[in-house]
Backbone as CSV, one residue per row, in Angstrom:
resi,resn,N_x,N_y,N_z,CA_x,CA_y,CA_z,C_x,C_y,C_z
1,UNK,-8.523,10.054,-14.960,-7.203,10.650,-15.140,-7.131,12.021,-14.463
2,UNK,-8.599,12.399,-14.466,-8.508,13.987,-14.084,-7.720,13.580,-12.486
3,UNK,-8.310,12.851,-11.737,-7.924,12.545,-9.991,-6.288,12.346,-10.085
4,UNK,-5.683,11.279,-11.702,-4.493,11.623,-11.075,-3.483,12.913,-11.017
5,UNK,-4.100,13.410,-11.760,-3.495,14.680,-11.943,-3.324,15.658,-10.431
6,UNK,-4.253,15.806,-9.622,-4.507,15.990,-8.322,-3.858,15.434,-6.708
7,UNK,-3.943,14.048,-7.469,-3.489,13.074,-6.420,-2.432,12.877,-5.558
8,UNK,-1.321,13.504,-5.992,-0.137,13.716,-4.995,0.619,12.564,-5.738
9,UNK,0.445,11.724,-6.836,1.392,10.746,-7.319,1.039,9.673,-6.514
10,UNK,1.118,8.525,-7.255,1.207,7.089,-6.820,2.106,6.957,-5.224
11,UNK,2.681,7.120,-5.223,3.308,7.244,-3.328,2.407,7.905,-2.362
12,UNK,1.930,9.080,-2.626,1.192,10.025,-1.578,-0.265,9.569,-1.593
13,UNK,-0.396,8.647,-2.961,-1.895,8.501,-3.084,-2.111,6.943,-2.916
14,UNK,-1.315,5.942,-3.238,-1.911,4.219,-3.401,-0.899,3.873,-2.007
15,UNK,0.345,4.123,-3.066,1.163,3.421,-1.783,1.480,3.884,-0.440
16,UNK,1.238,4.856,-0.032,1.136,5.403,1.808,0.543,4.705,2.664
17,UNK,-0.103,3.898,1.698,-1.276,3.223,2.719,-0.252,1.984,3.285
18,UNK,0.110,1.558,1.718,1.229,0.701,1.857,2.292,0.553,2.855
19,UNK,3.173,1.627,3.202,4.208,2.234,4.073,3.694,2.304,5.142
20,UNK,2.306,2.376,5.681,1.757,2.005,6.630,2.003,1.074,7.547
21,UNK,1.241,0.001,6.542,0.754,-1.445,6.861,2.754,-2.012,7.427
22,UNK,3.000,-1.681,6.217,4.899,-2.139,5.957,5.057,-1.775,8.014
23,UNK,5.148,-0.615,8.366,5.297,0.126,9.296,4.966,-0.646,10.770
24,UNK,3.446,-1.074,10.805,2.790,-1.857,11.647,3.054,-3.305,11.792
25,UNK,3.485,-4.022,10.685,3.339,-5.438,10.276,4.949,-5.415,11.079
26,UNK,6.076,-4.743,10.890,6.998,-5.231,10.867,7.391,-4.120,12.901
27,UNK,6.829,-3.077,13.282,6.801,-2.478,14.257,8.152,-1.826,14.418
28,UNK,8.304,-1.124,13.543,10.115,-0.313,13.429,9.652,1.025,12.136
29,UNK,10.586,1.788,12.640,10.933,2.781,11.455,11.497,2.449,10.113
30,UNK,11.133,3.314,8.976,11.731,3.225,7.717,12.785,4.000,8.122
31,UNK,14.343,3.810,7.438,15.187,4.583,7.180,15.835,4.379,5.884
32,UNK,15.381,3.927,4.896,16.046,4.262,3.669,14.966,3.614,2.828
33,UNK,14.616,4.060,1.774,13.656,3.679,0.523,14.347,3.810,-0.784
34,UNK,13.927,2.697,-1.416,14.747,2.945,-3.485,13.604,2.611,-3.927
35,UNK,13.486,3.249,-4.606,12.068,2.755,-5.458,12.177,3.000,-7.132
36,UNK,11.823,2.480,-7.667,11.832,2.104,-9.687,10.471,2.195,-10.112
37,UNK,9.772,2.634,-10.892,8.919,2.487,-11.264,8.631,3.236,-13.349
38,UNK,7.873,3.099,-13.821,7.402,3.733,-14.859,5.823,3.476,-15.675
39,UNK,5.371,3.884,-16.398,4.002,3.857,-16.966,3.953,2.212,-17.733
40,UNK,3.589,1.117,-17.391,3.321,0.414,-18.012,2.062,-0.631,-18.042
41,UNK,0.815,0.286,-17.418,-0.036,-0.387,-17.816,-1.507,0.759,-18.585
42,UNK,-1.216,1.858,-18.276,-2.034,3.363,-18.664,-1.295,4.212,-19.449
43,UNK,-1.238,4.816,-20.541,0.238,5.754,-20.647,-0.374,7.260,-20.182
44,UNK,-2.238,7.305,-20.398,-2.716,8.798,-19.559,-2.271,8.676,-18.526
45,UNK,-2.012,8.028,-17.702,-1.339,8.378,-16.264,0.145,8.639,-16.621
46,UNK,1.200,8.124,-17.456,1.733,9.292,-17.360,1.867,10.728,-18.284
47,UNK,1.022,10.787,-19.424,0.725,11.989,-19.539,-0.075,12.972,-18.558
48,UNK,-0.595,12.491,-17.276,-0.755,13.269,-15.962,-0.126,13.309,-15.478
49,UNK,1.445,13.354,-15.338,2.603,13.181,-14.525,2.894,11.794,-13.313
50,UNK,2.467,11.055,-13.789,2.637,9.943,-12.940,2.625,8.603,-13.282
51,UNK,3.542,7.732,-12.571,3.409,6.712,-13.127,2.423,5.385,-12.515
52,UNK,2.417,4.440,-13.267,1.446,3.638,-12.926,1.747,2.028,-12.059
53,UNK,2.946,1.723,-12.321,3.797,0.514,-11.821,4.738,1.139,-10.834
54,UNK,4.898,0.475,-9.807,6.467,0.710,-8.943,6.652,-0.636,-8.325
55,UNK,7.787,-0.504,-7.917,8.249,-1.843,-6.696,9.516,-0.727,-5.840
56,UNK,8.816,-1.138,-4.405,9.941,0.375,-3.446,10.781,-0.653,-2.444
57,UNK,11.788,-0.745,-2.517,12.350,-1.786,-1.137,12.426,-0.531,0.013
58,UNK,12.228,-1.123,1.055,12.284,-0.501,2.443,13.237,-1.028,3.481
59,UNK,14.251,-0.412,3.963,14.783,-0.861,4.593,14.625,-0.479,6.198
60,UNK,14.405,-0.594,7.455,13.978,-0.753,8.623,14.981,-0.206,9.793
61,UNK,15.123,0.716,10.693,15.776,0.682,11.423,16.772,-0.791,12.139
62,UNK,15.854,-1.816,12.530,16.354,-2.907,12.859,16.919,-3.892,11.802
63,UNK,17.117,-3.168,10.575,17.498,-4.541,9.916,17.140,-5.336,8.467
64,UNK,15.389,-4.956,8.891,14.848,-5.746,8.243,14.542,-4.796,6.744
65,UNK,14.386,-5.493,5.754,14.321,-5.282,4.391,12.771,-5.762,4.093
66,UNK,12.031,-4.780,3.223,10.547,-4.949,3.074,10.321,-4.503,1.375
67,UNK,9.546,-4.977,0.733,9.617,-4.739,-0.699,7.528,-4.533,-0.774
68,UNK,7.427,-3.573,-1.672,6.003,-3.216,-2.077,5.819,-3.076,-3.214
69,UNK,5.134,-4.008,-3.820,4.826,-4.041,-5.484,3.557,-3.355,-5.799
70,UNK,3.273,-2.156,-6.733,2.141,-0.855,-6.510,1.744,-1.140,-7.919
71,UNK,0.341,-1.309,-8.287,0.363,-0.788,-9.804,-1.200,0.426,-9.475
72,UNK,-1.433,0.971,-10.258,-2.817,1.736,-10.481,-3.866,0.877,-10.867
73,UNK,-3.795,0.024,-12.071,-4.549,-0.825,-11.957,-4.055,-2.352,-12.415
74,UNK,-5.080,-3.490,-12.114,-4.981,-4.867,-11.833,-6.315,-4.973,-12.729
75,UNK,-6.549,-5.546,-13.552,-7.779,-6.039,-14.600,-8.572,-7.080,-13.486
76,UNK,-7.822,-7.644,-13.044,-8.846,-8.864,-11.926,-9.790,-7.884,-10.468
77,UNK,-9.314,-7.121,-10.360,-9.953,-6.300,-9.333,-8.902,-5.981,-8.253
78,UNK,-9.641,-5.438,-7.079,-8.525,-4.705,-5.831,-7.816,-5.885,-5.465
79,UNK,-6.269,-5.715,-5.873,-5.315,-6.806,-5.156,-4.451,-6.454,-4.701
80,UNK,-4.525,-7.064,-3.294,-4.081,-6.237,-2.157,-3.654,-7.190,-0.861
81,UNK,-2.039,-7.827,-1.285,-2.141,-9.100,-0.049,-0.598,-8.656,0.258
82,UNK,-0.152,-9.572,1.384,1.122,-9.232,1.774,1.767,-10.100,2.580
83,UNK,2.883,-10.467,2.380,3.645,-11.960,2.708,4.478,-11.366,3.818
84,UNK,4.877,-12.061,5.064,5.888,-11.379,6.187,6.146,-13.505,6.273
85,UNK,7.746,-13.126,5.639,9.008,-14.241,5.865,9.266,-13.369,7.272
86,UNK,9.860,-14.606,8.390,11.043,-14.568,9.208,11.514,-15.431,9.951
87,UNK,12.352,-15.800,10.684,13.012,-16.381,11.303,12.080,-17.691,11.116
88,UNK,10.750,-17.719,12.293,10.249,-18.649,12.203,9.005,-18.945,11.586
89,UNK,8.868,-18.352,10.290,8.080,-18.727,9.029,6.992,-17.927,8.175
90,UNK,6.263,-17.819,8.018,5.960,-16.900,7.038,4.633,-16.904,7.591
91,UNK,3.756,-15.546,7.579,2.660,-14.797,7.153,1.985,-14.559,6.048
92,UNK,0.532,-15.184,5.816,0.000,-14.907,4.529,-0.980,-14.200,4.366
93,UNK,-1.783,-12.893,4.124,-3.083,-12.690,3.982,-3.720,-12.291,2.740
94,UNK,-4.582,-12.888,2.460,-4.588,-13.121,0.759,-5.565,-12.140,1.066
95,UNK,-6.003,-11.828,-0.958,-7.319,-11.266,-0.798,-8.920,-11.446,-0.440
96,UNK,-9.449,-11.132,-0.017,-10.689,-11.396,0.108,-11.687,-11.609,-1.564
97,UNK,-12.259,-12.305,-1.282,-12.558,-12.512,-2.900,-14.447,-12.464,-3.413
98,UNK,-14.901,-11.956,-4.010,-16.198,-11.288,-4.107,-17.168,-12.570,-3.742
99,UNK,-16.746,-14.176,-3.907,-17.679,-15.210,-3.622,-16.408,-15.874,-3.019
100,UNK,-17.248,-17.557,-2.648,-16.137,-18.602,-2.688,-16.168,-19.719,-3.146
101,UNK,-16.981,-19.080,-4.090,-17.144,-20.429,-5.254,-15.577,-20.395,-5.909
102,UNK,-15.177,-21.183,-6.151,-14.386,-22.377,-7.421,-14.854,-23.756,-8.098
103,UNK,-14.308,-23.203,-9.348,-14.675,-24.404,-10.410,-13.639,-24.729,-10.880
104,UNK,-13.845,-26.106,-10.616,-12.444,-27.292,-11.142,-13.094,-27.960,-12.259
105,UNK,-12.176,-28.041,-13.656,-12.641,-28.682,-14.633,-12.273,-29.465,-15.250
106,UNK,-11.681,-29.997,-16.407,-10.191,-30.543,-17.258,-9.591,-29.705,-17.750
107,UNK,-10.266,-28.423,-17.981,-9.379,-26.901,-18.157,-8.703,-26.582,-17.106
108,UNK,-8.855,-26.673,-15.564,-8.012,-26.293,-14.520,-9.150,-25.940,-13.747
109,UNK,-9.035,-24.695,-13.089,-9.840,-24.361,-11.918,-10.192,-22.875,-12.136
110,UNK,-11.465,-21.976,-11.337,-11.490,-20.902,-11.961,-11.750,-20.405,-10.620
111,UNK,-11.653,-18.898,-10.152,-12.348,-19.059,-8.867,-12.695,-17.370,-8.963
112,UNK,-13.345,-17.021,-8.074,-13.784,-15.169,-8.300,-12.944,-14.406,-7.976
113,UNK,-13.106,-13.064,-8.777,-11.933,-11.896,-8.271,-12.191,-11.265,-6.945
114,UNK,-10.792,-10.248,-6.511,-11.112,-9.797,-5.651,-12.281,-8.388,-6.077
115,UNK,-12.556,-7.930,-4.813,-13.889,-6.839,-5.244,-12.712,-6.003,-5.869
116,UNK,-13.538,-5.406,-7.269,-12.808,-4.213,-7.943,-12.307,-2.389,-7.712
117,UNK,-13.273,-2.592,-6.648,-12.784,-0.755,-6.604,-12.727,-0.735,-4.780
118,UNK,-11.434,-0.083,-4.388,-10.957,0.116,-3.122,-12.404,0.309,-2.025
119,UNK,-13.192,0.793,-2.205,-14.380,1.203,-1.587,-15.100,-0.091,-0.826
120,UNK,-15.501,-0.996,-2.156,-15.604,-2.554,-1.782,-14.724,-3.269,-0.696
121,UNK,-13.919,-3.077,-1.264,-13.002,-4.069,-0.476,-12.680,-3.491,1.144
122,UNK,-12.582,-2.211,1.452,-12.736,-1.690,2.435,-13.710,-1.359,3.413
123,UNK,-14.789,-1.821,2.574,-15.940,-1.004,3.782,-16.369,-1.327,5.107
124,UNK,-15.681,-2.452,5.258,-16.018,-3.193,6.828,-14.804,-2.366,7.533
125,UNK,-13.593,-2.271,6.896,-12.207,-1.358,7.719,-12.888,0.236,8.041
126,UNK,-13.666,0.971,7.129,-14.067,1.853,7.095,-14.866,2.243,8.193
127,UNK,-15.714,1.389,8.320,-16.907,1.257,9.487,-15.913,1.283,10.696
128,UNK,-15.028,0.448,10.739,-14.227,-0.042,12.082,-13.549,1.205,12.640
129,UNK,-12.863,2.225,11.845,-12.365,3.090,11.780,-13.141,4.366,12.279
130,UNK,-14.415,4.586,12.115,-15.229,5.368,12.453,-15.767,5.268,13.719
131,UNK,-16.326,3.728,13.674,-16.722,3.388,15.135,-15.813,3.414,16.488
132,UNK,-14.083,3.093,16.014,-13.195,3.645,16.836,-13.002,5.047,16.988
133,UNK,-13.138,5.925,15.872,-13.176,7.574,16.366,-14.121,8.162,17.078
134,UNK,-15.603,7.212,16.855,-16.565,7.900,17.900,-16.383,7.480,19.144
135,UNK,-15.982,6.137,19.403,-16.022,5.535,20.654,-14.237,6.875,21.176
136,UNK,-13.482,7.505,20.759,-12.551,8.266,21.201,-13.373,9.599,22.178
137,UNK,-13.887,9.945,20.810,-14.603,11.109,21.338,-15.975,11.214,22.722
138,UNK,-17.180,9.624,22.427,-17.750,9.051,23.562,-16.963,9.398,24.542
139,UNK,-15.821,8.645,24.730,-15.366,8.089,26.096,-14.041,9.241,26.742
140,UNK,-13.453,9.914,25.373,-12.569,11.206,25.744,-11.396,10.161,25.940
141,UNK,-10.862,9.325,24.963,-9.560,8.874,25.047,-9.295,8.984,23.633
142,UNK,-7.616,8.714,24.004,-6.757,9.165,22.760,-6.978,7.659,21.868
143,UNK,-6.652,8.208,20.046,-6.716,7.510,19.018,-5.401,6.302,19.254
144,UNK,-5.419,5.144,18.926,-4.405,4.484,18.982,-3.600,5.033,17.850
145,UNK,-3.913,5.867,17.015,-3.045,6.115,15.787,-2.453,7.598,16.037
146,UNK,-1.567,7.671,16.109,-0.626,9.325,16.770,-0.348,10.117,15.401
147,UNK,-0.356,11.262,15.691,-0.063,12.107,14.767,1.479,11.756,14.088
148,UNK,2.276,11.144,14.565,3.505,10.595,13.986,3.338,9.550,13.020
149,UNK,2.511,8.519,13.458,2.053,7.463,12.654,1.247,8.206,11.326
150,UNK,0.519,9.566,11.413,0.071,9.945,10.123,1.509,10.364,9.108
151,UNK,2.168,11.229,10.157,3.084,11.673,9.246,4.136,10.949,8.628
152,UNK,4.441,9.609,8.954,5.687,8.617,8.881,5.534,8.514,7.577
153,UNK,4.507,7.665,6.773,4.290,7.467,5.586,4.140,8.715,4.667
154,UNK,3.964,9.976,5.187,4.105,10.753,3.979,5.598,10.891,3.783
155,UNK,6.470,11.251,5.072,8.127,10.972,4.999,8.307,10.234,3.541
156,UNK,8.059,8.919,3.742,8.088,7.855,3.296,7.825,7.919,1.961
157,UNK,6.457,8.372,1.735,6.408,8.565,0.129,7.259,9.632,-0.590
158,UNK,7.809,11.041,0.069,8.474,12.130,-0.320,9.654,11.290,-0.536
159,UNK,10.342,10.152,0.424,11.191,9.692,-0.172,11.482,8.757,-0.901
160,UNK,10.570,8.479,-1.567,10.233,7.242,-2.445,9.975,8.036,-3.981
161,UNK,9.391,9.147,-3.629,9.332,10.098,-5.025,10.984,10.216,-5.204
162,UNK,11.928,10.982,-4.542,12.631,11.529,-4.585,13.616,10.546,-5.162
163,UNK,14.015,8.970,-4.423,14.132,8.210,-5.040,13.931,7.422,-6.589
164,UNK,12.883,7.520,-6.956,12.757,7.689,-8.576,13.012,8.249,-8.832
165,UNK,13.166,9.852,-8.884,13.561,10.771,-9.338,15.062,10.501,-9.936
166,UNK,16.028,10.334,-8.488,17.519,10.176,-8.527,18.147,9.121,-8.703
167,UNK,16.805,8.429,-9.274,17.321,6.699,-9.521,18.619,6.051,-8.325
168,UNK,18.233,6.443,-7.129,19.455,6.196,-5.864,18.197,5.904,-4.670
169,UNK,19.062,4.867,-3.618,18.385,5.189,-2.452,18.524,6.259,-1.535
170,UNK,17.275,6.565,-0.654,16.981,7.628,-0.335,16.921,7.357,1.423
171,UNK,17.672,8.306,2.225,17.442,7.895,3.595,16.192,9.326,3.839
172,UNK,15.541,8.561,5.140,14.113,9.489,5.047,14.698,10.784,5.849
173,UNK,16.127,10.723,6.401,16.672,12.036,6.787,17.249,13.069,6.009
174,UNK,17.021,12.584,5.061,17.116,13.613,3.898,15.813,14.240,3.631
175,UNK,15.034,14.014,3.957,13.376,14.712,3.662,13.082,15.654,4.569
């Protein structure tokens, strides 16, 4: 609890990453965010000022409409997948899951969680990420990721706070 207290709030801290991915997956700007959320799975998180559940719709320069469902925590472990509907059909990437065993029984089927703490589930992205910053610095070329691309998603979360706040949607030109 002490970290959330620190953390910049559920937007600046879980979901940015989120507004990211949203960002890349779909290749357009955010221009308007609503977001709802409140404490319903911790209530110390929000006696640290923050809450623990949200769902933020995003709406896209071009059009398109994007929705992100956030909690702090998931009892099954890090779950972390994301569906892209369009025109001509849908995108799935599930979670990665700690084995791949399943058991089918006359009870139903059981199968393993995803890994539990962000660290796990990331550490091959982590590596990838590093090995692309050294190979920048090796070779003296620029990051594929621009200093705009850092700053987009904080936009993004300031207006996604601000949005709960005013229970209204929020265009990110207001930030």
């Amino acid at each position: 609890i002490e970290y959330v207290k620190v953390s910049g709030g559920i937007f600046l801290d879980m979901t940015i990453h989120d507004f990211d991915m949203a960002r890349y997956l779909i290749g357009d700007e955010v221009v308007e965010v609503y977001a709802a959320g409140g404490v319903r799975v911790d209530p110390k998180i929000g006696e640290a000022g923050d809450i623990d559940t949200t769902v933020i719709t995003l709406r896209f320069q071009n059009g398109v409409i994007g929705t992100i469902d956030n909690s702090r925590e998931a009892v099954y472990g890090y779950d972390q997948r994301v569906e892209v509907f369009g025109a001509k059909g849908m995108v799935t990437a599930a979670n990665p899951l700690t084995d791949t065993v399943t058991f089918s029984g006359s009870d139903g089927s059981r199968a393993a969680s995803p890994p539990y703490f962000f660290v796990e589930r990331y550490k091959s992205a982590f590596l990838s990420e590093l090995q692309a910053f050294f190979t920048c610095i090796q070779e003296d070329t620029q990051p594929a990721v621009t200093g705009a691309d850092g700053r987009a998603p904080v936009v993004i979360g300031f207006a996604a706070l601000k949005s709960l706040r005013e229970n209204r949607p929020v265009r990110l030109s207001e930030i």
